[in-house]
C-alpha positions in Angstrom: 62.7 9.5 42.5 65.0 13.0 42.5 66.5 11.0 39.5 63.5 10.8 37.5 62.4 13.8 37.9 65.6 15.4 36.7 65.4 13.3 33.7 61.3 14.4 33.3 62.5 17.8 33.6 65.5 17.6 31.0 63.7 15.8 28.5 60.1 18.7 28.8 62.9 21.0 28.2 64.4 19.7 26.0 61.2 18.8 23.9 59.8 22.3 25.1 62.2 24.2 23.6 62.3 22.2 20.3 58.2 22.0 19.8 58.4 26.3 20.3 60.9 26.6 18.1 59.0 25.1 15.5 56.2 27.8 16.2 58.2 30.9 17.2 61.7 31.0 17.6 62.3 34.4 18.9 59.5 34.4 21.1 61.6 31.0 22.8 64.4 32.2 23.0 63.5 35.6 24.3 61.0 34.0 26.6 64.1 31.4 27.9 66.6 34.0 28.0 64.1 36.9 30.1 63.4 34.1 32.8 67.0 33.1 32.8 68.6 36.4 33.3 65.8 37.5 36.0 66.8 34.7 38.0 63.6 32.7 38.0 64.5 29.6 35.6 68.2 28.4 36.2 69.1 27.3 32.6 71.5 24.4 31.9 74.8 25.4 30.9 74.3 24.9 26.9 71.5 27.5 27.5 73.0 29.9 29.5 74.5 32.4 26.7 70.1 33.0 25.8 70.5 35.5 28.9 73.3 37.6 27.6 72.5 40.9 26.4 73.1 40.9 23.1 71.2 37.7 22.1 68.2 39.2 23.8 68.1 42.3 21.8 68.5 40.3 18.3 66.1 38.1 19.3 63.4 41.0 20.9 64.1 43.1 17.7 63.5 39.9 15.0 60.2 39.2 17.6 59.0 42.4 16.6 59.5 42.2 13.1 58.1 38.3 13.4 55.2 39.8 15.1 54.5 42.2 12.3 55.0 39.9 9.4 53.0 37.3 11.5 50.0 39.0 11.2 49.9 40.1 7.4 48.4 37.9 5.2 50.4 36.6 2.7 53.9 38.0 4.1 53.5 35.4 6.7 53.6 32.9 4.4 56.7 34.6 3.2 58.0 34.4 6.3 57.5 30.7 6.9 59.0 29.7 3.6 62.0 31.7 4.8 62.0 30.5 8.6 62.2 26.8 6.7 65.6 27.2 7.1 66.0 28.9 10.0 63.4 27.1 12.5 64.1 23.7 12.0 68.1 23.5 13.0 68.1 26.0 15.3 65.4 23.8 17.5 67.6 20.9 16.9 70.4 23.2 18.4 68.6 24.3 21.0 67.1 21.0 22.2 70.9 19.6 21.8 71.9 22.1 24.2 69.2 21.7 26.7 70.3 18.2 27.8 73.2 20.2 29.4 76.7 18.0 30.4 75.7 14.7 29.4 77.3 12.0 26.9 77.5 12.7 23.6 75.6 10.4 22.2 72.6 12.0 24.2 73.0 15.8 22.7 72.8 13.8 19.5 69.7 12.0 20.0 68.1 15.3 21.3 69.2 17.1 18.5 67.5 14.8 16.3 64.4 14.5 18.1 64.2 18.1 18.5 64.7 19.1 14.9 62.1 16.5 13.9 59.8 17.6 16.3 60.5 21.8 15.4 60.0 20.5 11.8 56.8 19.5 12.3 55.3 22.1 14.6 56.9 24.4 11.5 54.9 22.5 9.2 51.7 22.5 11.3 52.3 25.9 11.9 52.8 27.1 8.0 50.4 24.7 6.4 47.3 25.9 8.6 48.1 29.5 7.8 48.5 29.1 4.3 45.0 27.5 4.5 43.5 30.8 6.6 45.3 33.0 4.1 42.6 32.0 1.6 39.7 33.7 3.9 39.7 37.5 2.6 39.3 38.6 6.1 42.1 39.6 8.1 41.2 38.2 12.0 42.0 34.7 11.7 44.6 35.5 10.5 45.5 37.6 13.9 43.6 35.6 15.9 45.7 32.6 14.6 49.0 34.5 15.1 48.5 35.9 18.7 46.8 32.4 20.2 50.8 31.0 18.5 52.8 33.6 20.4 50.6 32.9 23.9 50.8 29.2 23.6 54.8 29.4 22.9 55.4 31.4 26.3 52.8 29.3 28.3 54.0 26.0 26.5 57.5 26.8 27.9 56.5 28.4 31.4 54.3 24.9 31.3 57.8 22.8 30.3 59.6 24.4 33.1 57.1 24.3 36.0 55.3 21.7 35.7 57.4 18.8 32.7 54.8 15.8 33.7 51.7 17.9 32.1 53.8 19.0 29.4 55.2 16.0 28.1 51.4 14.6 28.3 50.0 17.9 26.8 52.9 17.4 24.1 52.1 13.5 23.2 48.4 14.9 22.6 49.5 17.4 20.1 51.7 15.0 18.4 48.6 12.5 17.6 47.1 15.9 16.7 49.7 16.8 14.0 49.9 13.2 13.0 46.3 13.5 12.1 46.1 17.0 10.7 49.6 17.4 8.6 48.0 14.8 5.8 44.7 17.0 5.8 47.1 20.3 5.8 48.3 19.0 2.7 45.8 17.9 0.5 44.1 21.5 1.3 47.4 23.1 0.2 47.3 20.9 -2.9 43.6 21.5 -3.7 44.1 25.4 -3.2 47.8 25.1 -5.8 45.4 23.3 -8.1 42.5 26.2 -7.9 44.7 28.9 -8.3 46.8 27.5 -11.2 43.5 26.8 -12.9 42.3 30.4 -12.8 45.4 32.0 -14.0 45.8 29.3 -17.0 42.2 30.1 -17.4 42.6 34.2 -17.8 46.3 33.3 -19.7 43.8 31.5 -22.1 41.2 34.0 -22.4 44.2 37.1 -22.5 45.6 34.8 -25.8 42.5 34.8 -27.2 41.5 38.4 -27.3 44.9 39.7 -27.9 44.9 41.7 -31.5 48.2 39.3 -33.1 46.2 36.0 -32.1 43.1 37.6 -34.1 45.2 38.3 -36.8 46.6 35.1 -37.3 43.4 33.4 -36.7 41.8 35.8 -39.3 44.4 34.8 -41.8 44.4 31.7 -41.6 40.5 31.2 -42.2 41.0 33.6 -44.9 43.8 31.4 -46.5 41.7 28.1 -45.4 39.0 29.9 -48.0 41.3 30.8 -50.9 42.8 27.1 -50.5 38.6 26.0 -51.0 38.0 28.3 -53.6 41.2 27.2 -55.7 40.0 23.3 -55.2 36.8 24.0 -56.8 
């Protein structure tokens, strides 16, 4: 029984760590690392250097500017184009190291599962605020980005005290990203499509008023006329 529920605990964790990642990396590891050097998580060994000093202030100071960015409409979008890059291995290095001292092969496989699984909280994460961005209004927008940062810290406290819930609380939002990511995109697409359409739209109209087009257009029904006039 201890057995299993070391490996229940390991695998929340490692999953935990991963799925937060995916939302808000520096509010996981700052979140990990606080509890770890406070003394009231003990943190496998491959986690361990999240309570040193130093990785605590880069990650509090890149919260804060996260934080800001977060909740500015179109910046966060920036941001999550940029954090592409950044979210998805470091949750597959983090999950990796949250397995601790175990065989090889095993930090592998939880690599793997964790960067698919940070890649798609990433991608559930970025598509729904690029959807939200499009209402002019700023509050979902920090209502959106605020309920993110609070799920993060309790899906982690949840992880570590209580991995049973979690891993069921986690299959659930799976099936919910399976279902949603499709409907994510096809918004994203439909919005693409609208806003390409209304600047080829103004491009057009801009080329027709401009002063050279007139000119040109002028001259060549003049020359059309001449060209008639000459054939009769």
């Amino acid at each position: 029984m201890e057995q299993l529920n070391n490996i229940t605990s390991t695998l929340a964790l490692t999953m935990g760590v991963a799925w937060a990642s995916g939302i808000n990396l520096y509010a996981a590891i700052l979140t990990l690392g606080l509890l770890g050097a406070t003394g009231n998580i003990t943190l496998p060994p491959g986690l361990e250097i999240l309570t040193d000093p130093t990785v605590l202030m880069a990650a509090g100071v890149m919260y804060f500017l996260e934080f800001v960015a977060d909740k500015t409409p179109g910046v966060d979008t920036a941001w999550d184009g940029l954090h592409t890059f950044i979210r998805i291995p470091a949750g597959a290095m983090l999950a990796a190291a949250a397995v601790g001292d175990m065989n090889p092969a095993i930090e592998i496989a939880a690599g793997l599962m964790g960067g698919g699984l940070a890649a798609a909280t990433h991608a559930t994460k970025a598509g729904s605020r690029a959807l939200i961005n499009t209402s002019p209004e700023p509050f979902s927008n920090w209502t959106a980005s605020i309920t993110e940062d609070i799920a993060v810290i309790v899906g982690l406290w949840t992880a570590l005290n209580h991995p049973t819930l979690y891993l069921v609380l986690l299959g659930l939002f799976i099936l919910i990203m399976i279902w949603l990511l499709p409907r994510l995109w096809r918004g994203i697409k439909l919005v693409a499509g609208k806003i390409r359409s209304f600047f080829g739209g103004v491009a057009s109209q801009e080329a027709a008023e401009s002063p050279v087009v007139s000119q040109v257009s002028d001259a060549a029904v003049t020359e059309a006329g001449k060209n008639t006039s000459s054939s009769g």
